[in-house]
Structure formats: structure tokens, C-alpha cells
C-alpha positions as CSV (number, residue, x, y, z in Angstrom):
1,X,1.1,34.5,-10.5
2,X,2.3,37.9,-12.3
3,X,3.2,39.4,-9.1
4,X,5.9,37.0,-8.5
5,X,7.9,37.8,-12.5
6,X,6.6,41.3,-11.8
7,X,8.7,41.4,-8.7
8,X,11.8,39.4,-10.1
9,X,11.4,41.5,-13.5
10,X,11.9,44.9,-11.3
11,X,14.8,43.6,-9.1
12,X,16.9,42.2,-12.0
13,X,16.1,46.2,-13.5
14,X,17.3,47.6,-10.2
15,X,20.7,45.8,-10.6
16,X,21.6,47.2,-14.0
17,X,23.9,50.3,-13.6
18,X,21.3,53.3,-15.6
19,X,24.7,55.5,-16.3
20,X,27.8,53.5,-16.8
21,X,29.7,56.0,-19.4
22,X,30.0,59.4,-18.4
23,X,30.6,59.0,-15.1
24,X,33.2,61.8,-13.6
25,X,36.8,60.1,-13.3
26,X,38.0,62.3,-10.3
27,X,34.1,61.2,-8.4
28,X,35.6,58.0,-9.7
29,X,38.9,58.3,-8.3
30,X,37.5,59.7,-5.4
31,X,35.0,56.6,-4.2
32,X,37.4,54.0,-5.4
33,X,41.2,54.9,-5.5
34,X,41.7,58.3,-3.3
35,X,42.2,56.5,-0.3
36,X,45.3,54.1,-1.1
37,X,46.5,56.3,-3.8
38,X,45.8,60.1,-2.8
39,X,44.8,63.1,-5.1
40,X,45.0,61.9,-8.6
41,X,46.9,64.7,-10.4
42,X,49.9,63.9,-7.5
43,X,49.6,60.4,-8.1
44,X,49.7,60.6,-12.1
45,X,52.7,62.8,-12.1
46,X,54.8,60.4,-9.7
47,X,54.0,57.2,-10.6
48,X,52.9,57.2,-15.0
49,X,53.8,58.5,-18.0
50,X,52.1,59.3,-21.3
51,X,54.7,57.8,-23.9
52,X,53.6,57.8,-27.6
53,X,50.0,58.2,-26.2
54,X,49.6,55.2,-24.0
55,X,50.0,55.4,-20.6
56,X,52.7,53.6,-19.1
57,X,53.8,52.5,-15.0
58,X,56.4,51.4,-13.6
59,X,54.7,48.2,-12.9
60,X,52.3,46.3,-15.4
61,X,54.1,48.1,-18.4
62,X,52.9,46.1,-21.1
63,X,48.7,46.4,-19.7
64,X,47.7,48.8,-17.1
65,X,44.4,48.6,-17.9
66,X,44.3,44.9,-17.5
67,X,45.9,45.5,-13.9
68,X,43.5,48.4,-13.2
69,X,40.5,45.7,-14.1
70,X,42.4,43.3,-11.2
71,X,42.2,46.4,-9.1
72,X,38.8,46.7,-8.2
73,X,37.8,49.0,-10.7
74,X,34.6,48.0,-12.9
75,X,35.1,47.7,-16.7
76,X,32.9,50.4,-17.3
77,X,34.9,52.6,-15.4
78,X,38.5,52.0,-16.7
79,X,38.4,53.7,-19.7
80,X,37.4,57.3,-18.0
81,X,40.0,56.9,-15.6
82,X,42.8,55.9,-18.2
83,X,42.1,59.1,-20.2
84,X,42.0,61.2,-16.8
85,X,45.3,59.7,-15.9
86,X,46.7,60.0,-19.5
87,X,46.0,63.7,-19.4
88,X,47.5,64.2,-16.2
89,X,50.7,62.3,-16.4
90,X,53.8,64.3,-17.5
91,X,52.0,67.4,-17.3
92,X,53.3,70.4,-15.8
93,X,52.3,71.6,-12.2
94,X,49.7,74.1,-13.6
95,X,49.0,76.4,-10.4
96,X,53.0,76.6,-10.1
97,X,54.0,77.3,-13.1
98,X,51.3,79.7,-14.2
99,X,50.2,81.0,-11.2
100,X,52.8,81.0,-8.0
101,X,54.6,83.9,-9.0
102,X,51.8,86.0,-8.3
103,X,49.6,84.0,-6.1
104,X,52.4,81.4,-4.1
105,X,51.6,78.0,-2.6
106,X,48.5,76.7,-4.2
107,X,47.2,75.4,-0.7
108,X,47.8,78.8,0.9
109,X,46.1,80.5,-1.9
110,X,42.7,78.8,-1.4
111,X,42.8,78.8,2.0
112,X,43.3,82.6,2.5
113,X,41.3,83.8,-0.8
114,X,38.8,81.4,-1.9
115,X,35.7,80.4,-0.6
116,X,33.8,76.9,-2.0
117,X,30.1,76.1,-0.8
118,X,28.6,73.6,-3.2
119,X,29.4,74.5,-6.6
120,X,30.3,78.0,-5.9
121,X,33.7,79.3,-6.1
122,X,34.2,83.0,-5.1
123,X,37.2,85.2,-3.8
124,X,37.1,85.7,-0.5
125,X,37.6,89.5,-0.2
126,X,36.4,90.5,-3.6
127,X,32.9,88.1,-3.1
128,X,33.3,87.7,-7.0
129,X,32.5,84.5,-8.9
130,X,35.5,82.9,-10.0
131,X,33.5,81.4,-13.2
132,X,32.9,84.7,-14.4
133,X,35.9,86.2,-13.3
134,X,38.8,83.4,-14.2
135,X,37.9,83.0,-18.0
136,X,39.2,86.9,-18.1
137,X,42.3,86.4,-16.2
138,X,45.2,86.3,-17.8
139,X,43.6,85.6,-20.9
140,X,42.6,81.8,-19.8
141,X,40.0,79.7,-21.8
142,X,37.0,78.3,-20.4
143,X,38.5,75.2,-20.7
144,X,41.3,76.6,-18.2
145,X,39.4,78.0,-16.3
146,X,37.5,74.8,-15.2
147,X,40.9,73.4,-14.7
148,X,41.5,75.6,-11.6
149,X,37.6,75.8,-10.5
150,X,38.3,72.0,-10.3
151,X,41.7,72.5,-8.9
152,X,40.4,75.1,-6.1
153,X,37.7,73.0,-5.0
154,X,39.6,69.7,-4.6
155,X,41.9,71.8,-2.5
156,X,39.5,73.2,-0.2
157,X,38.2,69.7,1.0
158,X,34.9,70.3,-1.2
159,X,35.4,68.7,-4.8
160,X,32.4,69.3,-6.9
161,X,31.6,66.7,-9.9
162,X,29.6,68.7,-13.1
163,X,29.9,67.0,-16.4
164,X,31.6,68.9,-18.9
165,X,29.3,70.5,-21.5
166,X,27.8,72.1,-18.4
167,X,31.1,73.3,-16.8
168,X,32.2,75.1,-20.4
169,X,28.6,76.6,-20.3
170,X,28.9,77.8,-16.3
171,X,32.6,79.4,-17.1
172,X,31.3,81.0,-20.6
């Protein structure tokens, strides 16, 4: 008789999400919204706007969060994907405006001089790693610097998903 609540006890434990916070918003974005939608940072810029803090559409004005809970995206999730989308809305086109003049096209650039297996990022000729090198470039902070690690990886097809307190420690 205790096999039976033993069994039912560890499939109602199976169903229980073990990490709901914390979660990456562009793996996120990614598994739920990348297909309809496209690359996040495009799709933020175009389509929202950060006013006063709050982040705003052209549609659903008054509660995008309530429309992004009608959209197929879990409760859990909303909240991490608001913030990313916050961020990202109204803000400049980084690599172009800090980087083009020097380095063009941001497609271009990673295809001819970056190279991304797993969560390595290295330029292609020099063979350095771009987490040690970038935080010295043109005087960027670690934080920036995981910006375009981010950035460069998304753009060569291979997006890699570490949490932050170990992405500031890797670009340190």
C-alpha cells in the first residue's frame, strides 16, 4: 500500500518547476518568443519603450504584462523578461555607436574575427580570449564587456546562457 502514495508523492514532485526565478530571459526569449518575434534587443527597440520606468507598446498600453501572461508565457517567467525588455527598449544600438567606426557592420565583424565554441569567445587571428581581452578595451567594464560576449555569441548562431554573478567573475 505505500508503493502506490510513494509513486504518486514522486510524480506530483517531478511536476514542480525546481528553478522558476533566475532563469536567463534571452534562454527565455529564445524557447518561447524568438520565433514569432526575432532577436530580442531588435524587437525591443521597434516595438516598446521605457517611459517613466514602465515599459510601454503600442498595443496593451495600460498592461503588458497582463497581455504577456495571455501570451503563453508562464507567470514565473514575466517578470525576467519585462526587466530584459525594459533595459533594452530605447537604448542605443551599442555595437554601432561604440564600435562601427573602428570595427563596421556588427554581423561582418563576428563573422570574419570572432570565433564562438561553447562558452568561448576568442578573435580569430589574434586566438585571444575576448573575456580577458574586452574588459581592457577601450576602457569597458566587466559589465560591458558581457554585453558584447553576449552580443557576439547571439550573432554567431551560438548564444550561450551563464547567470550573471558568474559572467562578472569569467570577464574579471
Amino acid at each position: 500500500m505505500l508503493e502506490p502514495k510513494l509513486s504518486i508523492t514522486i510524480l506530483f514532485l517531478l511536476l514542480i518547476p525546481l528553478k522558476t526565478e533566475g532563469r536567463n530571459a534571452e534562454a527565455i526569449w529564445d524557447s518561447r518568443c524568438e520565433e514569432c518575434h526575432g532577436e530580442n534587443t531588435k524587437f525591443a527597440r521597434r516595438y516598446l519603450w521605457n517611459i517613466g520606468g514602465e515599459l510601454q507598446a503600442q498595443h496593451h498600453v495600460d498592461n503588458l504584462s497582463l497581455f504577456m501572461r495571455q501570451h503563453y508565457i508562464p507567470n514565473h517567467e514575466i517578470e525576467t523578461i519585462r526587466k530584459m525588455l525594459l533595459e533594452q527598449a530605447n537604448s542605443p544600438l551599442r555595437f554601432r555607436d561604440e564600435c562601427s567606426v573602428c570595427h563596421g557592420d556588427v554581423t561582418e565583424f563576428v563573422k570574419k574575427s570572432i570565433w564562438v565554441r561553447g562558452n568561448e569567445v576568442t578573435g580569430r587571428e589574434s586566438g585571444k580570449d575576448l573575456r580577458e581581452f574586452l574588459p581592457g578595451h577601450q576602457k569597458l567594464q566587466p559589465k560591458e564587456a558581457s554585453f558584447f560576449l553576449r552580443l557576439f555569441a547571439r550573432v554567431a548562431g551560438k548564444p550561450f546562457y551563464v547567470e550573471e554573478p558568474l559572467l562578472q567573475a569569467i570577464t574579471r
